[in-house]
C-alpha positions as CSV (number, residue, x, y, z in Angstrom):
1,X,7.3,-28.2,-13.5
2,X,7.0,-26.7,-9.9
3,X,4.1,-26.6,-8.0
4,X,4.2,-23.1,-6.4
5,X,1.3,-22.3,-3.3
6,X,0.8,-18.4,-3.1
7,X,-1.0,-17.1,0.3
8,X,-2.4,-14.1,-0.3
9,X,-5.1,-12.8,-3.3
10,X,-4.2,-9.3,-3.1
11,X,-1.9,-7.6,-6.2
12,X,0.8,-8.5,-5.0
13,X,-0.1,-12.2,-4.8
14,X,-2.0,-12.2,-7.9
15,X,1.4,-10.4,-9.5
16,X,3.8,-13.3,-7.9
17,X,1.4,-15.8,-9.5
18,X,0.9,-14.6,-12.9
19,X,5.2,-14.1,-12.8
20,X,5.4,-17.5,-11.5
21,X,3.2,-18.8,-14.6
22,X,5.3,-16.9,-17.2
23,X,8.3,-18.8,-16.0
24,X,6.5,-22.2,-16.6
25,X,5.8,-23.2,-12.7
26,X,2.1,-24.4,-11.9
27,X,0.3,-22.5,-9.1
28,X,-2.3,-22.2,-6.8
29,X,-3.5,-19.5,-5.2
30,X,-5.1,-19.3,-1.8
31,X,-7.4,-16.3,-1.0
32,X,-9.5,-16.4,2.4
33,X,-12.0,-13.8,1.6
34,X,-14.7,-14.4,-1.5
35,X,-13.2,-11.4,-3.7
36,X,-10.3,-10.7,-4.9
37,X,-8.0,-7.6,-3.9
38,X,-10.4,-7.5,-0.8
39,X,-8.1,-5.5,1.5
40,X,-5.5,-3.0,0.9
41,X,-5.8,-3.2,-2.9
42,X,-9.4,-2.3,-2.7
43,X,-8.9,0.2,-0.2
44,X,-6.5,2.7,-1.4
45,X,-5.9,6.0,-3.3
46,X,-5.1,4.6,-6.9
47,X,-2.3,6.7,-6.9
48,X,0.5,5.4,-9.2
49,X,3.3,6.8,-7.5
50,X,6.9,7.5,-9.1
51,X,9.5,7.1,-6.3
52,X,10.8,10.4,-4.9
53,X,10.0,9.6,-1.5
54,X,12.4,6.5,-0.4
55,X,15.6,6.1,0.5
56,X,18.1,5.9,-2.5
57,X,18.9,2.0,-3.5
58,X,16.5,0.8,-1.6
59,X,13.6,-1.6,-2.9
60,X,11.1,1.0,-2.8
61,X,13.3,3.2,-4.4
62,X,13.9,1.0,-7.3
63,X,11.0,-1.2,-7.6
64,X,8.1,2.0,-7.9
65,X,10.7,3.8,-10.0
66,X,10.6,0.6,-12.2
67,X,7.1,0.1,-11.5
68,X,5.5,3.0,-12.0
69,X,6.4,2.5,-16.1
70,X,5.5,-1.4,-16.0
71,X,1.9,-0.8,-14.4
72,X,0.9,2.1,-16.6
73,X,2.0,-0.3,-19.5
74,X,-0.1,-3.4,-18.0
75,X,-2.7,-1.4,-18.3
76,X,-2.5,0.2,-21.8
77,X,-1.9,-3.2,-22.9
78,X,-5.0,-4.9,-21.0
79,X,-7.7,-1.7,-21.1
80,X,-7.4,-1.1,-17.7
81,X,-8.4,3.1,-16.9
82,X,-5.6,5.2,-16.0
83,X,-4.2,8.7,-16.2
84,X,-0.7,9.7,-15.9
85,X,-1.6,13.1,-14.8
86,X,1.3,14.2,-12.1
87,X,1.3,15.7,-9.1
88,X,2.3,18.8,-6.5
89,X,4.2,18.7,-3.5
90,X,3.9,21.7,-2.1
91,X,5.5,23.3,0.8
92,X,3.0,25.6,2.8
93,X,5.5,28.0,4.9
94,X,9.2,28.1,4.7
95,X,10.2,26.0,7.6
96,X,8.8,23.0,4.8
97,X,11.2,24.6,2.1
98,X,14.3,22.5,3.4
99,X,12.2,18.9,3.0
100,X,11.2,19.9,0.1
101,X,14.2,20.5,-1.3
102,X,15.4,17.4,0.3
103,X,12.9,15.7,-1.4
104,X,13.9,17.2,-5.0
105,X,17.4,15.6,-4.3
106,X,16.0,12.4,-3.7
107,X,14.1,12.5,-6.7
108,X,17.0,13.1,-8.9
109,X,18.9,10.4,-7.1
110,X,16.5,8.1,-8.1
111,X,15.7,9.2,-11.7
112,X,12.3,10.4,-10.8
113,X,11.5,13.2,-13.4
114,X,11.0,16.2,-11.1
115,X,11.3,19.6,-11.2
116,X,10.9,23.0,-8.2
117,X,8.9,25.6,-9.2
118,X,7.5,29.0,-7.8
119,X,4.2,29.7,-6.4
120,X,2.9,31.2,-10.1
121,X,3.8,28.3,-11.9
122,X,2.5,26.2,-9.3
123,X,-0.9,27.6,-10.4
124,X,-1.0,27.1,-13.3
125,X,-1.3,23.6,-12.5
126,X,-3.7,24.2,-9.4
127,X,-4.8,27.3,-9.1
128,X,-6.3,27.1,-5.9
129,X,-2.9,25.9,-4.3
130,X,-1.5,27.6,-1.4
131,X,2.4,27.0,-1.4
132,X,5.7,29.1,-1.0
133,X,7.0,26.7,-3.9
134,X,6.5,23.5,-5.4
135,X,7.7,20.1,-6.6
136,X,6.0,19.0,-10.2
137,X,6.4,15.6,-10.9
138,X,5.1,14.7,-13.8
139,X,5.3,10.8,-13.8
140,X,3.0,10.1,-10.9
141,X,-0.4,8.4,-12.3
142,X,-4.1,7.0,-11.3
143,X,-5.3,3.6,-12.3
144,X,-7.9,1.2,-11.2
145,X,-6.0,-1.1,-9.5
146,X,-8.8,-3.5,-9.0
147,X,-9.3,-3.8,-12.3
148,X,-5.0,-4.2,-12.5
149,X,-6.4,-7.3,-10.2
150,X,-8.9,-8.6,-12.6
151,X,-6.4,-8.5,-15.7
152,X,-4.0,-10.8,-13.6
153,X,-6.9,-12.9,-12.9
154,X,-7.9,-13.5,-16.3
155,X,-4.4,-14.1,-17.1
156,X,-3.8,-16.9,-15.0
157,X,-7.1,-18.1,-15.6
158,X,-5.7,-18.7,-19.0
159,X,-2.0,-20.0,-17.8
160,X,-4.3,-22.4,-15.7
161,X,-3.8,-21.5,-12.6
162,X,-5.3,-23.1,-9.5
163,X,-7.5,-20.0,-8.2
164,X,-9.1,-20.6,-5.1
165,X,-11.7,-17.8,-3.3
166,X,-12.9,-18.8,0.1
167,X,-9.7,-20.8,1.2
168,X,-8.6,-19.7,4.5
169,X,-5.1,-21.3,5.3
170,X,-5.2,-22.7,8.5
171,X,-2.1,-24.8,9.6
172,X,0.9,-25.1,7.3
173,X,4.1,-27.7,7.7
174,X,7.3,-28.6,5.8
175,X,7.6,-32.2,4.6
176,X,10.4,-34.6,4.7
177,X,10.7,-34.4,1.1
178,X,11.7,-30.9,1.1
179,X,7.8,-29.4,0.1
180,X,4.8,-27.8,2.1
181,X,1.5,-28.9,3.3
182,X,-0.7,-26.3,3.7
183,X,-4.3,-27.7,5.5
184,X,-7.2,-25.3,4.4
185,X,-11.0,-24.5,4.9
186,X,-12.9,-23.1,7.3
187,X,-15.0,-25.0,10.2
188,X,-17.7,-26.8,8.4
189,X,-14.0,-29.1,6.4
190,X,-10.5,-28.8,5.5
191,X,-8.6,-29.7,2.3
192,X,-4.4,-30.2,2.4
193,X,-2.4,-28.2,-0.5
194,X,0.7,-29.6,-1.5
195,X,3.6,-27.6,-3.1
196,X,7.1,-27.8,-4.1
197,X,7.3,-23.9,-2.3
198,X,5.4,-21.4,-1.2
199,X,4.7,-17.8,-1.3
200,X,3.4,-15.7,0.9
201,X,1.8,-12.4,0.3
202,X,-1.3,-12.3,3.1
203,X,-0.7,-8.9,3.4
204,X,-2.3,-8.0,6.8
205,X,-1.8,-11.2,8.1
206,X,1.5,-12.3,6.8
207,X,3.4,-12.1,9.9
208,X,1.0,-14.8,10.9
209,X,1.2,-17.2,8.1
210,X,5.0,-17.0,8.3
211,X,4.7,-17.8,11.6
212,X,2.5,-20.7,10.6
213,X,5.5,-21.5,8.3
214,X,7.5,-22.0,11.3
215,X,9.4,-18.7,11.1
216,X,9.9,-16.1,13.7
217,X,9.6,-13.6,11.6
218,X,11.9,-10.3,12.4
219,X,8.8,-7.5,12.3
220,X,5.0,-7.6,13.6
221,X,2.4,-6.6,11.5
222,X,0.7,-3.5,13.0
223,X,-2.6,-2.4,11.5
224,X,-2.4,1.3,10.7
225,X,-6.2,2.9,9.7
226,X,-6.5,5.8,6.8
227,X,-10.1,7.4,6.5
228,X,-10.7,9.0,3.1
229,X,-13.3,12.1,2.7
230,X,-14.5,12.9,-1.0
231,X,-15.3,16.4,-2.1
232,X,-18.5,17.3,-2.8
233,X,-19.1,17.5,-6.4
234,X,-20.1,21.8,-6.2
235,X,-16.3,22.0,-4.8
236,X,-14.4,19.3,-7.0
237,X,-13.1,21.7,-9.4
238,X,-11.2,23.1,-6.2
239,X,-8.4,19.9,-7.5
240,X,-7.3,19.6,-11.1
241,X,-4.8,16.3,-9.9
242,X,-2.9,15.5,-7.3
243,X,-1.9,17.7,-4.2
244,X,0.7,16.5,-1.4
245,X,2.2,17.9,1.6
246,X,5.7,17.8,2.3
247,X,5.8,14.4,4.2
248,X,7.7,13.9,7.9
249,X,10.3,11.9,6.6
250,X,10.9,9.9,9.8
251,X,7.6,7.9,9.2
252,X,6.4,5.7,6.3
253,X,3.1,8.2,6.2
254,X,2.6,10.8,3.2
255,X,0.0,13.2,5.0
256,X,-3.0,14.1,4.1
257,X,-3.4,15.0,0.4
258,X,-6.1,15.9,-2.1
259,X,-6.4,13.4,-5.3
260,X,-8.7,13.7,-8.5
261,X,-9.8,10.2,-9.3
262,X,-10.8,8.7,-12.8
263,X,-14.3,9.3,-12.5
264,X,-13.4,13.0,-11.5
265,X,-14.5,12.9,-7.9
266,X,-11.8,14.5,-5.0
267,X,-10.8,12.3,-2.8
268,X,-9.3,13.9,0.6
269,X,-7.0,11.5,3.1
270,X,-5.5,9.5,4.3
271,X,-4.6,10.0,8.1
272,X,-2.9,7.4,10.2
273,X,-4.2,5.9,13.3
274,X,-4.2,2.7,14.6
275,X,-6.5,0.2,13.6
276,X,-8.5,-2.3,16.8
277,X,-8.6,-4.9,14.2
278,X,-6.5,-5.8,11.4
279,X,-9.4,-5.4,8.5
280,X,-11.0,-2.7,11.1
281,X,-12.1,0.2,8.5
282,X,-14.0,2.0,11.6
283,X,-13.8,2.4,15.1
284,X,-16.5,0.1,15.6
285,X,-14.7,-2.9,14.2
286,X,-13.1,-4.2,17.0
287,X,-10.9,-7.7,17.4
288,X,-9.9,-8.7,21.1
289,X,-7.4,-10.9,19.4
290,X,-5.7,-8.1,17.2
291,X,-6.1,-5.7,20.0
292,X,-4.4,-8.3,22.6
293,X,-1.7,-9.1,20.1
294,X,-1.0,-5.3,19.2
295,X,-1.0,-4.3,23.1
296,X,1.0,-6.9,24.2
297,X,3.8,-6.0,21.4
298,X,6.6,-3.8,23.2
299,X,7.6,-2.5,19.9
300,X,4.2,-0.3,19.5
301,X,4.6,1.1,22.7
302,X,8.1,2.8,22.2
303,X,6.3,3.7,18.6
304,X,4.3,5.6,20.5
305,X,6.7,6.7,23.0
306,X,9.1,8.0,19.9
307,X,6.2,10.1,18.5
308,X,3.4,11.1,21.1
309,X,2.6,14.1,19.5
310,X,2.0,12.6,16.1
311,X,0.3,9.9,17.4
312,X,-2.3,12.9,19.0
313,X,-2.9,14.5,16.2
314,X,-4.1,11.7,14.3
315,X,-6.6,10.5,16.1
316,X,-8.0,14.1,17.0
317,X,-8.0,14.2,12.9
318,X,-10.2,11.2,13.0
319,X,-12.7,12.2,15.1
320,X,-12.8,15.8,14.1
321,X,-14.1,16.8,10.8
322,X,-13.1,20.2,11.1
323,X,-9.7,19.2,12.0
324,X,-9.1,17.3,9.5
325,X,-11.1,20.0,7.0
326,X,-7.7,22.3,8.6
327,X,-5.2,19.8,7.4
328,X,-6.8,19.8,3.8
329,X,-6.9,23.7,4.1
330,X,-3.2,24.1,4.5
331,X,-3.2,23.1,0.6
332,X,-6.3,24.5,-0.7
333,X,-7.4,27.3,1.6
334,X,-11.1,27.0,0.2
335,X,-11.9,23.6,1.2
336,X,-13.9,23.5,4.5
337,X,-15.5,21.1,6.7
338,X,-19.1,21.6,5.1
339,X,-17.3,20.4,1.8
340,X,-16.4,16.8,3.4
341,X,-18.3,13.6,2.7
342,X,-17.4,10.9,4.7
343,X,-15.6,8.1,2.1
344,X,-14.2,5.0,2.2
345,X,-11.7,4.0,4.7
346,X,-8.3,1.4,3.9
347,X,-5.9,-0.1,6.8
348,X,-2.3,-0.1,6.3
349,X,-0.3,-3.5,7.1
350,X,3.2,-1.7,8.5
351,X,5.7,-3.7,9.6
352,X,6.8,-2.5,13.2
353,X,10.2,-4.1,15.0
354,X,10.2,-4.7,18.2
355,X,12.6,-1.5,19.5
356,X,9.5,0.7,17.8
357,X,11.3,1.6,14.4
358,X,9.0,1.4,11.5
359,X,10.1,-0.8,9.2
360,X,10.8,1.7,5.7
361,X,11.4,-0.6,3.0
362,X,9.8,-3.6,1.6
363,X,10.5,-6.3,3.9
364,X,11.3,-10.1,2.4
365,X,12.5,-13.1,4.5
366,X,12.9,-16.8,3.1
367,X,13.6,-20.3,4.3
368,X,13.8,-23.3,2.5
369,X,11.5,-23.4,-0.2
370,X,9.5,-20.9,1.3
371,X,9.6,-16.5,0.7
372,X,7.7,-14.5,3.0
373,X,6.5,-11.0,2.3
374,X,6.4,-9.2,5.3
375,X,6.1,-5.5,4.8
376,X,4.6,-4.3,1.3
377,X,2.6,-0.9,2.1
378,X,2.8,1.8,-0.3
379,X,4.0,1.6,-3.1
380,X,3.2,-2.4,-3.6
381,X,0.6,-1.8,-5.5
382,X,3.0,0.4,-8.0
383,X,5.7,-1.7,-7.5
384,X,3.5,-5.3,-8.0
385,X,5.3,-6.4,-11.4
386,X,8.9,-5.5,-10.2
387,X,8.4,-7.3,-6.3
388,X,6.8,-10.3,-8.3
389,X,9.7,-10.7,-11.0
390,X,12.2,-10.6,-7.1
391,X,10.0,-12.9,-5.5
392,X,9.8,-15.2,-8.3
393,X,14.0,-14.7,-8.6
394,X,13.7,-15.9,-4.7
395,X,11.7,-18.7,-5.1
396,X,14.1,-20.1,-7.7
């Protein structure tokens, strides 16, 4: 038996773990804050998603296709809430009909059950819908994916699993014998972890534990904010599911788009704009560190450079209710700005290379004994079983 470190107490690291355990290897898992799925697990849309977007073949591709079936059936299995309830993608004018029927080929090319329909049939789902057509897919889902998180706890709390809250990694190093050392704690003591390999799945910050690895890894980590709204509860009925806009499919970025939750609250969002701190869920929350690091980064500059006007937008979005009341309009013309509660807010960890292309796919690097997650936004969270059955494959 293996000892197997995972960085990283997120889904996807509690997912790697769990797989690890099922395949006999003991583990330990390191988390730095005092909660579980503390970052972008507990910050997003609990949106199930089915895998029309991405590029055919590709990890995302496969892996939420596969995953959207093997989280829905996680959660049947361990009375975690969901609903498979589908969703609308709906082009607003006719210049979006080409994307969106670019986006109904990618569907089919990646067995994502899928199907364009007209503006009355579009109602019938959502009648409140503005669209000159529509793409139903049925297969996209919510689900408490903190909860998913607490399932895998409890199941490696009964594997026996190592589960450590609190535990900061601060320094790892490769040892002669072909393991890792990884020296933990925070200022007041430290504690050294031994393994046979490590995982790492820090998320936000994985660029930096790889780097603490000893890898140069190939992408930076660029903290990317998204600032929900809810509905108020007189306008909710305005959204019977799940309402999307035909995404830009240069960037990783689905728009802003209106989704019922379990509890039946609206939730309206997210936009895009870069985040002055890597767990910085306002404008407020600012780290000269992150900010340094991000500025100094050529690769965010021509980012910005490649798309200025984008770039714009969002952040006029953020600060402007009513603008961002407009965006939401374009789908359902009766939501306005006095129907907009200020929600919750999550930050994206996108992978950014340093020519300014956004890194699409999921992004894994190894080295000897060691595998390195290093870009797992959307649809991770769907994906979690699949990536953790590959990354266990890896660290094999």
């Amino acid at each position: 038996m293996r000892h197997v470190a995972v960085v990283g107490g997120g889904i996807l690291g509690l997912a790697v773990a769990r797989e690890l355990t099922t395949r006999g290897e003991r583990v330990t898992v390191l988390e730095k804050e005092n909660r579980w799925a503390a970052h972008q697990t507990g910050h997003n849309s609990n949106v199930v998603h089915a895998g029309l977007y991405y590029e055919p073949g590709s990890f995302k591709a496969r892996m939420s296709v596969a995953g959207n079936k093997s989280i829905v059936d996680y959660a049947r299995a361990n009375d975690v809430p969901f609903s498979v309830c589908g969703k609308l993608v709906v082009a607003t004018s006719e210049a979006e009909l080409p994307g969106l029927h670019a986006l109904a080929a990618r569907a089919e090319a990646n067995g994502v059950p899928a199907k364009l329909i007209q503006p009355a049939q579009a109602h019938e789902y959502e009648p409140e819908v503005a669209c000159v057509a529509a793409l139903r897919v049925e297969s996209t889902a919510i689900i408490d994916f903190p909860a998913i998180c607490a399932a895998l706890v409890r199941d490696l709390t009964a594997a026996g699993a190592d589960l450590r809250l609190g535990t900061p990694v601060r320094a790892i190093r490769s040892t002669a014998g072909g393991g890792v050392e990884l020296a933990t704690g925070t200022g007041t003591g430290t504690d050294v972890v031994r393994a046979d390999a490590l995982v790492n799945c820090a998320g936000l910050h994985s660029d930096r534990v790889a780097r603490l690895a000893g890898l140069t890894p190939t992408a930076r980590i660029v903290p990317f904010r998204g600032e929900y709204f809810t509905l108020r509860p007189e306008v909710s009925h305005l959204v019977r599911g799940l309402i999307y806009p035909v995404p830009d499919p240069t960037l990783p970025f689905l728009g802003v788009h209106l989704t019922r939750m379990l509890d039946g609250s609206v939730h309206a969002g997210p936009n895009a704009v870069l985040a002055l701190r890597r767990e910085g869920y306002r404008w407020r929350d600012v780290s000269w560190r992150d900010l340094t690091e991000s500025a100094r980064f050529p690769g965010l500059w021509r980012l910005a450079r490649r798309y200025p006007r984008t770039a714009v937008d969002e952040v006029v979005r953020s600060l402007s209710r009513r603008r961002f009341a407009a965006s939401l309009a374009r789908l359902v013309p009766a939501v306005g700005r006095e129907d907009l509660v200020r929600a919750h807010a999550g930050v994206r960890a996108q992978a950014l290379l340093p020519d300014g292309t956004l890194v699409h796919d999921f992004l894994i690097e190894t080295a000897p004994n060691q595998v390195h997650v290093l870009n797992a936004p959307s649809p991770a969270a769907t994906s979690a079983l699949e990536i953790a059955r590959h990354v266990a494959d890896q660290v094999r």
